[in-house]
C-alpha positions, 0 to 999 in steps of 0.5 A: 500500500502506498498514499499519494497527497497532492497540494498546490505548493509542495514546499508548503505542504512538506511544512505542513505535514512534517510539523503535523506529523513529524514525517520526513521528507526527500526528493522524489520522482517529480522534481518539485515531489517528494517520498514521505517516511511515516515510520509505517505506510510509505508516501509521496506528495505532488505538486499542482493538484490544490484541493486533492485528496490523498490518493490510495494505492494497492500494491499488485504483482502485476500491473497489466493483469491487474488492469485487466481484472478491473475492466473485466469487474465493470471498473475503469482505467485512467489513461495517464501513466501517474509519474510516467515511464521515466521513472517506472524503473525505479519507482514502479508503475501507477495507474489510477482506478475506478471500482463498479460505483466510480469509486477511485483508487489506485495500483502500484506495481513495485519497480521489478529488480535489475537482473 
């Protein structure tokens, strides 16, 4: 499982969050995005998506057979690769869902070991 949060300003957000909870931040796969350590659930935060809410991501094996069992129980796929190819290969792939009802959430297939 991973959480997304998603603020217009990610600085001030970082500021928010880290006094809130005390989480530590690093650069992430944006450049104005950062990795959130909870000391449990692993996060990130994205810039230029004022008034988001946080955004839930169920880890799966397999991406394309997971998109696939979505479609096939009357759900739907976003179009847009979350965070691109460009940075699948170290922090793995991200699509955004929605269930039968048109509830949102989210995949996350781990980045696969360099071999």
């Amino acid at each position: 499982m991973f959480f997304e949060i998603g603020v217009e300003d990610p600085g001030r957000g970082k500021a928010f969050y880290s006094a809130l909870f005390n989480w530590d931040f690093a650069p992430g796969p944006s450049e104005e995005g950062f990795n959130i350590g909870t000391g449990g659930i692993p996060g990130g935060m994205h810039g230029a998506d004022r008034g988001a809410v946080p955004y839930l991501f169920f880890r799966v094996e397999d991406m394309d057979i997971a998109l696939e069992r979505v479609r096939q129980l009357g759900g739907s796929v976003d179009d847009v690769d979350v965070g691109g190819e460009d940075h699948a290969a170290e922090y793995g792939r991200y699509k955004l869902c929605k269930d039968d009802q048109g509830s949102a959430f989210g995949l996350h297939e781990p980045p696969r070991p360099l071999v």
